[in-house]
ZAMARGU-4260 file (C-alpha; in steps of 0.2 Angstrom, whole numbers, plus 5000, padded with zeros to 4 digits):
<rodrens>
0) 5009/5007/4703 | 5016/4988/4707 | 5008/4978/4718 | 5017/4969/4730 | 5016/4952/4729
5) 5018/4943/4746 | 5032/4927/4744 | 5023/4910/4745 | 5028/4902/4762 | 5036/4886/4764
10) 5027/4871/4766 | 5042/4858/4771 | 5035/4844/4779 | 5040/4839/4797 | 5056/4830/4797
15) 5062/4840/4782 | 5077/4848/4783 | 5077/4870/4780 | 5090/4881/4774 | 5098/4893/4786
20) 5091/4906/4775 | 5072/4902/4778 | 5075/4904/4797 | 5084/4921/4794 | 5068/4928/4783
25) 5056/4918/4796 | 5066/4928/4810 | 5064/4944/4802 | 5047/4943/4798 | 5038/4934/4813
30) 5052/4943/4826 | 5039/4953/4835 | 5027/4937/4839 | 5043/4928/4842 | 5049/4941/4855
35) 5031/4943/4864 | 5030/4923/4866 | 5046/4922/4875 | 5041/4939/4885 | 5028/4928/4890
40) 5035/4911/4894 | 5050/4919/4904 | 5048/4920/4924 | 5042/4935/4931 | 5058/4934/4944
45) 5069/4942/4931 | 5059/4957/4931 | 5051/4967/4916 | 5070/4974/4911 | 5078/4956/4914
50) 5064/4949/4903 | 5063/4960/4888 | 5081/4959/4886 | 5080/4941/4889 | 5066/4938/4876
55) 5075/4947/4861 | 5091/4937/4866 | 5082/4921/4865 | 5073/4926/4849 | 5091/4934/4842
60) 5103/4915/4849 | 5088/4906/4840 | 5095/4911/4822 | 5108/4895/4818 | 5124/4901/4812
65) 5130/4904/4795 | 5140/4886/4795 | 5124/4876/4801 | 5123/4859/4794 | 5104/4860/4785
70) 5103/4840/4793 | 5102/4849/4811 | 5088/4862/4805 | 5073/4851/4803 | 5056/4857/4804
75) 5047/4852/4819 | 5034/4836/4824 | 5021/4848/4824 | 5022/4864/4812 | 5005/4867/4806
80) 4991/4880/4813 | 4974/4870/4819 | 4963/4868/4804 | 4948/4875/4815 | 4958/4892/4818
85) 4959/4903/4802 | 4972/4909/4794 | 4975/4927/4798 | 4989/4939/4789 | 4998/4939/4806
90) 4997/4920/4808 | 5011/4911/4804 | 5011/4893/4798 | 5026/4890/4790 | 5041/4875/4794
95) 5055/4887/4796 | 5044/4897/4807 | 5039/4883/4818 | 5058/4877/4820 | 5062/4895/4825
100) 5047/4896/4837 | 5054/4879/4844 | 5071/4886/4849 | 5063/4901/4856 | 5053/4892/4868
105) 5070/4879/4874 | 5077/4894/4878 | 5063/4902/4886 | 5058/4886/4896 | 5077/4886/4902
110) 5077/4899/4913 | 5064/4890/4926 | 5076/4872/4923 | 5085/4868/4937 | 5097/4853/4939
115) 5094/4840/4954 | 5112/4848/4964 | 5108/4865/4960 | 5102/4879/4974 | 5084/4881/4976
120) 5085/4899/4981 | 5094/4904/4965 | 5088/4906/4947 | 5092/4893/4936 | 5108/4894/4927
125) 5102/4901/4913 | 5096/4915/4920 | 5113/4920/4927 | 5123/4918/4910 | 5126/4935/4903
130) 5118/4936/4886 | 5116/4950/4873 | 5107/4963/4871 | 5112/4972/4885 | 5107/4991/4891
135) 5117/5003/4904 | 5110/5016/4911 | 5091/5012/4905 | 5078/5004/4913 | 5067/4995/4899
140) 5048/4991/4901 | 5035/4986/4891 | 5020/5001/4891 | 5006/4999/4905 | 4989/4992/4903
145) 4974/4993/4913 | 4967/4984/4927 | 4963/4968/4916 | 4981/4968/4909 | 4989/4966/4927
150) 4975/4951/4933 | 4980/4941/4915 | 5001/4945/4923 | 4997/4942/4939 | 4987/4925/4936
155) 5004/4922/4922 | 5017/4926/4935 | 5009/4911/4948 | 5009/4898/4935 | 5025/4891/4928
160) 5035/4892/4913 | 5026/4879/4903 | 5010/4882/4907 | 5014/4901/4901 | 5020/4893/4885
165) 5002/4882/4883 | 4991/4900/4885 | 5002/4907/4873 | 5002/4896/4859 | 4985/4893/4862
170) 4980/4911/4858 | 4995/4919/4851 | 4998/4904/4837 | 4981/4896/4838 | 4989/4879/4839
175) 4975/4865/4847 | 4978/4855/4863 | 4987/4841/4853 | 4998/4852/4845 | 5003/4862/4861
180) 5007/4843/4869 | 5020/4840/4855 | 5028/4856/4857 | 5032/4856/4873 | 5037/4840/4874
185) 5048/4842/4860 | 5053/4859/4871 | 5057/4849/4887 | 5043/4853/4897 | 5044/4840/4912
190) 5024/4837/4910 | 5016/4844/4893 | 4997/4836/4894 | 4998/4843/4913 | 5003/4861/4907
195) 4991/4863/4896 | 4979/4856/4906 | 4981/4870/4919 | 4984/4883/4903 | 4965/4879/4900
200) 4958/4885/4915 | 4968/4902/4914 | 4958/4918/4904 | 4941/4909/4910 | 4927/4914/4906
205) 4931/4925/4891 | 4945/4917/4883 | 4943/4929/4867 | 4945/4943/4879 | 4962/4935/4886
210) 4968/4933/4869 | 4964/4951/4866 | 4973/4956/4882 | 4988/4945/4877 | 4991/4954/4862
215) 4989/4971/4874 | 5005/4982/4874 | 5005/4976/4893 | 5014/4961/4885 | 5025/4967/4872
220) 5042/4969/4874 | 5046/4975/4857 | 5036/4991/4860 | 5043/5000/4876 | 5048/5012/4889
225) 5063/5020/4896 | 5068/5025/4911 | 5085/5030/4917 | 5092/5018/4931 | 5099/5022/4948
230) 5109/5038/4943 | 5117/5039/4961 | 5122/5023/4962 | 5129/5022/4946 | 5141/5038/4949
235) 5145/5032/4965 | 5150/5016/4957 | 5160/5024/4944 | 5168/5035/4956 | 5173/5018/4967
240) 5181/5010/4950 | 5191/5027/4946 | 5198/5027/4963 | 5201/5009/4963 | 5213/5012/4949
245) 5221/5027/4956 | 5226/5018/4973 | 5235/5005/4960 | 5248/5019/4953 | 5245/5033/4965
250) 5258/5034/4980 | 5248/5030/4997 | 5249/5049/5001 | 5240/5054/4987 | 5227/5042/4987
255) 5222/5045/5006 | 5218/5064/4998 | 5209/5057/4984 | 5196/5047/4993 | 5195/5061/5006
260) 5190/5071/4990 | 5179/5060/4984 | 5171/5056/5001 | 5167/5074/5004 | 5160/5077/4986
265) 5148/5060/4983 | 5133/5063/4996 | 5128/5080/4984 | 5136/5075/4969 | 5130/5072/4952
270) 5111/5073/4946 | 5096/5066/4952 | 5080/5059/4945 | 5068/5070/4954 | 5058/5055/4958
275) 5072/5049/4968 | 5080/5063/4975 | 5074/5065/4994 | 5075/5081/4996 | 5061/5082/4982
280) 5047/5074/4993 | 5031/5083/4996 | 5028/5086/5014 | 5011/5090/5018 | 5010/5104/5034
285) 5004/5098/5048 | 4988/5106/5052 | 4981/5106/5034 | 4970/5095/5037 | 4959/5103/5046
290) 4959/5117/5034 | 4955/5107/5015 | 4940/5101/5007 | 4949/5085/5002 | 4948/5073/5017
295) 4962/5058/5010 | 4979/5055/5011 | 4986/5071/5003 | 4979/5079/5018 | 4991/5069/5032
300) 5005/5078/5037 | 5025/5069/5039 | 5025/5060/5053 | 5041/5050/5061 | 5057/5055/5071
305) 5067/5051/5054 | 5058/5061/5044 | 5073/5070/5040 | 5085/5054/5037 | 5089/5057/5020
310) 5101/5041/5019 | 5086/5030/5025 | 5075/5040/5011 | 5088/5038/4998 | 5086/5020/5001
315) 5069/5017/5002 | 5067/5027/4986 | 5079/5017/4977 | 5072/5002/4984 | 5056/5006/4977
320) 5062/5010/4957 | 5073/4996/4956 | 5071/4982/4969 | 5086/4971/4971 | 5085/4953/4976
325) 5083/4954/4994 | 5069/4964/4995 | 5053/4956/4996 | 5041/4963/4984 | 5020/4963/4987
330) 5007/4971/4980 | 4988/4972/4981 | 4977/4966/4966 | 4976/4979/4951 | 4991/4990/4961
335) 5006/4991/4948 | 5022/4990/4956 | 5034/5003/4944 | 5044/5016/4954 | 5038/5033/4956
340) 5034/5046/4940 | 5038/5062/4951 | 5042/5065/4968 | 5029/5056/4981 | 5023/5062/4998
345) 5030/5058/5011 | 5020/5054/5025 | 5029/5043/5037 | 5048/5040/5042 | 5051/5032/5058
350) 5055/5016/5069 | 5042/5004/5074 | 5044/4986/5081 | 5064/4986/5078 | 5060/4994/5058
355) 5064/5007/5050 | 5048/5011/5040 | 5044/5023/5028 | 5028/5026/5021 | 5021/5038/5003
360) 5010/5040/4996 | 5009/5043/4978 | 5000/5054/4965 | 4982/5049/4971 | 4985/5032/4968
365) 4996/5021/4978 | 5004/5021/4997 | 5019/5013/4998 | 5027/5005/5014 | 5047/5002/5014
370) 5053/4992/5029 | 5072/4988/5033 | 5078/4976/5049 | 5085/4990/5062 | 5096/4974/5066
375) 5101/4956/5059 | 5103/4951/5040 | 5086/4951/5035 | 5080/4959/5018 | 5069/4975/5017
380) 5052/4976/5014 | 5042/4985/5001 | 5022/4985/4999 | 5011/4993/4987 | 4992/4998/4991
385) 4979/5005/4978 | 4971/5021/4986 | 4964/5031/4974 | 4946/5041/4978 | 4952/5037/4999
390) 4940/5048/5009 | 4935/5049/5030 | 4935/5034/5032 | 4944/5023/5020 | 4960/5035/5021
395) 4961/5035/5041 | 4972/5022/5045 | 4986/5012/5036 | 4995/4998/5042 | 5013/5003/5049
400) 5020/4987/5056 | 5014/4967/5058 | 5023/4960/5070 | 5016/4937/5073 | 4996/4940/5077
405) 4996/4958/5078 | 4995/4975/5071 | 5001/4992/5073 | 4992/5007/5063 | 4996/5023/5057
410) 4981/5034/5058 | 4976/5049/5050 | 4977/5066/5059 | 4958/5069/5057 | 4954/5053/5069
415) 4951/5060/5087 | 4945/5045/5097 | 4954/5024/5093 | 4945/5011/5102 | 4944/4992/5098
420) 4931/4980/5099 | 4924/4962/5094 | 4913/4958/5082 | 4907/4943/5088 | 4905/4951/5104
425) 4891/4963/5098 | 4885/4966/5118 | 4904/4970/5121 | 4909/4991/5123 | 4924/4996/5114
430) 4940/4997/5123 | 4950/5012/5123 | 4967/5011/5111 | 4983/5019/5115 | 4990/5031/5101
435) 5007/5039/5102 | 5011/5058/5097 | 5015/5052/5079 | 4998/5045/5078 | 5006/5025/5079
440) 4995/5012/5086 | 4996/5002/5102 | 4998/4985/5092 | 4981/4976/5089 | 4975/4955/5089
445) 4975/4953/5070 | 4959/4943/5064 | 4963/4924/5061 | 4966/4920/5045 | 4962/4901/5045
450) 4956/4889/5057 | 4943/4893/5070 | 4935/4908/5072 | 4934/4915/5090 | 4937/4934/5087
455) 4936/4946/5078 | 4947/4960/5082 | 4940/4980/5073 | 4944/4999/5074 | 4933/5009/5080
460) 4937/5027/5075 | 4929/5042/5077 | 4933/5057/5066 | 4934/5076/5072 | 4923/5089/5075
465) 4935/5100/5068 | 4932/5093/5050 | 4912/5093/5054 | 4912/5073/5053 | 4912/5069/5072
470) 4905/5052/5069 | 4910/5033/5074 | 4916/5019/5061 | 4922/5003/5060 | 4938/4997/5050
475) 4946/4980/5050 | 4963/4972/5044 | 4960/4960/5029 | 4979/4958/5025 | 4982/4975/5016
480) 4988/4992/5019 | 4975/5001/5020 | 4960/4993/5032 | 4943/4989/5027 | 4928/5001/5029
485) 4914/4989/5037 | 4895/4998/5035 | 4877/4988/5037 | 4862/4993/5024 | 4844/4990/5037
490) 4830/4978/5032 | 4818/4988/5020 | 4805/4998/5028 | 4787/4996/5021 | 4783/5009/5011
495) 4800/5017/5015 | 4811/5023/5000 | 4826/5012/5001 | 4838/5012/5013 | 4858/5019/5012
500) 4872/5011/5021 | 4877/5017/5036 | 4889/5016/5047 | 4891/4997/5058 | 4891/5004/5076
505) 4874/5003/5080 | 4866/4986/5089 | 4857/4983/5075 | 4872/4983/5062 | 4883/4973/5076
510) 4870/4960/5078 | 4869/4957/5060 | 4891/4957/5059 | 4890/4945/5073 | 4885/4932/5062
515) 4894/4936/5045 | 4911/4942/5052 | 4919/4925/5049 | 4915/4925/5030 | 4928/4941/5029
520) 4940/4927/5028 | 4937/4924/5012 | 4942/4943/5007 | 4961/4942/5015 | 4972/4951/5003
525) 4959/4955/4989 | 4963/4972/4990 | 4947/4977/4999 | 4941/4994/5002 | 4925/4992/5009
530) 4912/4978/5017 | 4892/4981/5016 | 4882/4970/5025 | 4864/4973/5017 | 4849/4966/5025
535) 4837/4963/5009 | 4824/4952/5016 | 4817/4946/5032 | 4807/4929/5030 | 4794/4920/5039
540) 4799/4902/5039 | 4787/4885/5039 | 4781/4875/5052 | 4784/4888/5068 | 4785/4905/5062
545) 4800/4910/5067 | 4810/4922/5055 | 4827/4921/5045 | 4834/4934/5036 | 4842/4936/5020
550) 4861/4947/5019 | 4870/4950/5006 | 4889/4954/5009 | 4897/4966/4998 | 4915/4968/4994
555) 4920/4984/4985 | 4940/4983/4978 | 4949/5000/4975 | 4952/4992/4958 | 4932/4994/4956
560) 4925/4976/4953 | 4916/4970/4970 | 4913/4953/4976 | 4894/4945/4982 | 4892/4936/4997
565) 4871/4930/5001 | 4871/4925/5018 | 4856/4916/5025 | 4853/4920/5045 | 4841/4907/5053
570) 4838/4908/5071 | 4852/4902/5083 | 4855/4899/5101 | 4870/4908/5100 | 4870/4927/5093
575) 4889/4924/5084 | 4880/4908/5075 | 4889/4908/5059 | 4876/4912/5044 | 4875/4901/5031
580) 4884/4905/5011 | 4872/4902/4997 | 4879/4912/4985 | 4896/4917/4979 | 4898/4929/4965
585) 4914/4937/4957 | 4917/4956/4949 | 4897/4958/4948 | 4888/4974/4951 | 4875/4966/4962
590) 4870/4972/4979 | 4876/4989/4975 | 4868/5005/4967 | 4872/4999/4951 | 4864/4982/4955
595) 4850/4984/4967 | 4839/4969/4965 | 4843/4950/4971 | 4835/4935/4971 | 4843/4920/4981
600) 4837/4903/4987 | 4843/4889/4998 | 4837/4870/5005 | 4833/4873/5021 | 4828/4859/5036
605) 4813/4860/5047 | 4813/4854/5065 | 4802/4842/5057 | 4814/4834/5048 | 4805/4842/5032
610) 4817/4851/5018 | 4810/4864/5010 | 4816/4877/4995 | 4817/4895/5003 | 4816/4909/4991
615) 4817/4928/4995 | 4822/4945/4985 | 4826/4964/4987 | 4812/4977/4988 | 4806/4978/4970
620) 4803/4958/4970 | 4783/4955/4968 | 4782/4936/4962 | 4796/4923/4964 | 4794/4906/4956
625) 4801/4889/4957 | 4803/4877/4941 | 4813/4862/4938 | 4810/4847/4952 | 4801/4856/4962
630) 4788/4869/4956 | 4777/4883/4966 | 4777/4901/4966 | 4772/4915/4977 | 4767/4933/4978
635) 4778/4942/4987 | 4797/4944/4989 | 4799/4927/4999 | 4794/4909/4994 | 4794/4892/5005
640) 4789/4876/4995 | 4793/4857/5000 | 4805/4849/4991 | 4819/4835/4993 | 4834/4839/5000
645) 4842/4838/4983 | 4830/4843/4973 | 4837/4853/4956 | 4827/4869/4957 | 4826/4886/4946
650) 4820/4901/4953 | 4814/4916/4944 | 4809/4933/4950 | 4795/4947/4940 | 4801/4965/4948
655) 4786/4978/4952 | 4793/4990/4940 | 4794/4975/4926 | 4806/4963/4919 | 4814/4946/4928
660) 4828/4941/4941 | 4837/4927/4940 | 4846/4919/4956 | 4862/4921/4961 | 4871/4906/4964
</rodrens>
């Protein structure tokens, strides 16, 4: 049997001019690479449609025509592969390659380029030039990743064009830094060095692993899905044209019975995509609640006095499969914003705060808010929240309206008593909180999100007997739909097995949130499901005996990685003295029950005037040493040692059970 023999590639040096032939075989057989970069480089405005049919059109306008003088193809300043990066089978590195790759990326980088007299609200010329290919009646989308997919898209979709570029020859083409540089300035790109610049920081820490996500089907638009577009509209827009036409050559008589016709026939005409239709929504009866095993959203009955508005419905779930440009789009981190697979539930259609809101919740996974102005020109709304695995208490409330500095909520039928309260007034009781029969909210203060910190406004729910809960919780807004669940883990007992989180309403637990309420800041619109406060170590300090304690602040994502706040809590005239950060850790399973020893350390000032390194662990801590500047160590779970107030110090911990800690920093 022969053996295919693979053709040699070119190897024209820069400058050299290319036959129009080269580019059509380097075209064929880099087109997929081609199609993912300008995938990658074009802006996220246009959509995931817009930009798959955009990156095959600047892939396919690329290709010079037949008549192309070969003195205006000329390989490009910088053509080769960098020497460090070896060759791979999939790894292009010849000139006619490069040239093609070059028009790709003017193209690409086009769409984002502006000129001075042109409207800053509208997309840049080039992204309103009709173009081939073009698809009717489909909607085209690259296939799903995971959650790691969407955090490399979402980090893409807030840098710009030419940064994109820099990240993508980087680790698509393997070019180095120098190499990027000239290619983008030979591209266009306002500020090369600066792009690539910021192109470095992006992937960090595993770039490998950002390479690998890159070359995910998340970002390939050459492998893709189908979904049919707005089959109503469309019909209704077909139906407009025909009749348009008739009124032309149809007597005036006639056409007055034509639209009549047509007007009768077009609110049930045609077929629906079940996803969209509204009369396809799951409605959940309203006292099944009370009567289920499964305590989470699927469990709350429609609410709303539009419930039954299938026009405002029919709009929201349109809205939601194929947003047009004046709805403004969010989404949570890790919550993918594609329209709905089957029919969603429904579990709120009403008017709040002079909106019409609409709320879903879909297939375990998501609730979706749809908001539209009852009055005015302003755009609709439409947020998406991950919910999956909601239970009691982070499924009882979602967030119906935000209206300036406060709140109104939605609350789950299983919530039989709404009071607010302070958490920096821990002494404070609760205040009672008006509810109305649907289960709306009087609005509520809203915690500040910057400047100072004077208050900070929670939920206090209690569930109800009937569901054999009957017990209080707290739950805060951080920016998201659904509410944060706020819980406090005690200080170890001696000899006690170790403790459980509970729930943050005793005096105890308010205490301890009194002083770490103000680092919540920091979570706003992480996509936050639930705050533990864990008391891991109380500590004796120097010179006075007085005693600090040690918390570690844990935020749990729906999207599963959590986030590590140590707090240190030295004693303070005030009970709302904010504690003091040490440590900051990122997705890390610390502090959890997949993470349940911690070392920390701080520099801390005596009223001496002395500074002193201060040292303490979780339960299973037996020994904790100091190296580095400073050295001592000390039996125990806590160490104190005198030190400069700058001294560079290491601290280790031996646990009782074996092994050692490390501190978090």
């Amino acid at each position: 049997m022969p053996i295919h023999q693979p053709q040699q590639r070119s190897a024209a040096a820069p400058g050299e001019p290319l036959g129009v032939q080269q580019a059509e075989a380097a075209l064929v057989e880099h087109y997929p690479r081609l199609v993912r970069l300008a995938y990658v480089v074009l802006p996220p405005y246009l959509g995931r449609h817009r930009r798959v049919l955009a990156a095959h059109g600047a892939v396919q306008r690329a290709l010079p025509g037949a008549r192309t003088s070969p003195d205006r193809v000329r390989v490009p300043a910088q053509s080769r592969r960098s020497p460090e990066a070896p060759e791979q089978a999939e790894g292009p590195a010849s000139a006619p390659y490069a040239w093609m790759r070059l028009r790709v990326l003017r193209t690409a980088l086009a769409y984002e380029r502006r000129p001075r007299w042109w409207p800053g609200r509208l997309p840049a010329p080039a992204a309103l030039r009709p173009t081939l290919p073009v698809v009717w009646g489909l909607r085209l989308f690259p296939r799903a990743g995971g959650v790691d997919e969407l955090a490399l898209d979402r980090a893409l979709s807030e840098a710009p064009g030419a940064v994109r570029a820099a990240f993508a020859l980087q680790l698509l083409d393997g070019l180095p830094e120098t190499a990027v540089r000239a290619l983008l300035a030979e591209a266009g790109a306002a500020d090369p060095a600066g792009a690539v610049r910021r192109a470095a920081r992006l992937g960090r820490p595993d770039r490998a692993a950002a390479q690998v996500l890159l070359r995910s089907r998340e970002f390939d638009p050459c492998t893709v899905q189908t979904r049919p577009s707005d089959l109503l509209r469309r019909r209704h827009r077909v139906r407009a044209v025909a009749l348009a036409a008739a009124l032309c050559v149809v007597a005036g008589t006639l056409a007055v019975a034509t639209e009549k016709e047509v007007r009768d026939e077009a609110p049930g005409a045609g077929v629906t995509v079940p996803a969209l239709d509204p009369a396809a929504l799951l409605r959940t009866a309203a006292e099944q609640w009370a009567d289920t095993s499964r305590i989470d959203f699927t469990a709350w009955p429609v609410r709303g006095d539009r419930r039954g508005d299938g026009e405002l419905l029919g709009r929201a779930l349109r809205a939601w499969s194929e947003p047009s440009g004046n709805v403004q789009v969010s989404t949570t981190p890790g919550t993918v914003g594609v329209g709905p697979a089957q029919p969603p539930r429904l579990l709120f259609a009403g008017e709040v705060d002079g909106a019409a809101v609409v709320l879903f919740h879909d297939g375990g996974v998501r609730v979706v808010r749809y908001a539209e102005p009852l009055a005015g020109g302003g755009g609709a709304a439409l947020d998406f929240a991950r919910t999956d695995d909601a239970d009691v208490t982070t499924g009882a409330a979602v967030v119906v309206s935000r209206t300036g500095e406060k709140a109104r909520f939605l609350l789950a039928p299983w919530i039989s008593e709404t009071t607010t309260r302070d958490l920096l007034a821990p002494d404070t009781p609760g205040r009672p909180l008006e509810v109305d029969p649907d289960g709306i909210t009087a609005p509520v203060e809203r915690p500040a999100a910057g400047g100072g910190c004077d208050a900070w406004p929670v939920l206090q729910l209690r569930s109800s007997e009937r569901i054999v809960e009957n017990h209080a919780f707290l739950v805060t807004d951080l920016g998201d739909l659904a509410p944060a669940h706020l819980t406090y883990t005690p200080k170890p007992g001696r000899g006690a097995p170790a403790r459980q989180p509970r729930e943050a309403t005793g005096p105890e637990a308010l205490v301890a949130w009194a002083r770490t309420a103000c680092s919540l800041r920091a979570l706003a619109g992480s996509g936050v499901r639930a705050v533990n406060n864990w008391a891991f170590a109380e500590q004796r300090l120097p010179e006075g005996g007085a005693s600090a304690e040690w918390l570690c602040t844990r935020a749990d994502t729906w999207r599963g990685p959590g986030r590590v706040l140590v707090q240190f809590l030295q004693p303070a005239a005030s009970p709302t003295a904010p504690a003091a950060v040490v440590a900051d850790r990122n997705d890390t399973a610390l502090c959890s029950r997949f993470g349940q020893h911690i070392l920390a350390g701080t520099h801390w000032k005596a009223a001496s005037g002395r500074w002193y390194v201060l040292a303490a662990g979780s339960r299973a801590v037996d020994r904790i040493e100091a190296t580095g500047q400073v050295r001592g160590a000390a039996g125990g779970p806590t160490l104190a040692v005198r030190a400069p107030r700058d001294a560079s110090v290491q601290l280790t911990a031996g646990l009782r059970g074996g092994g050692t800690l490390a501190a978090v920093r």
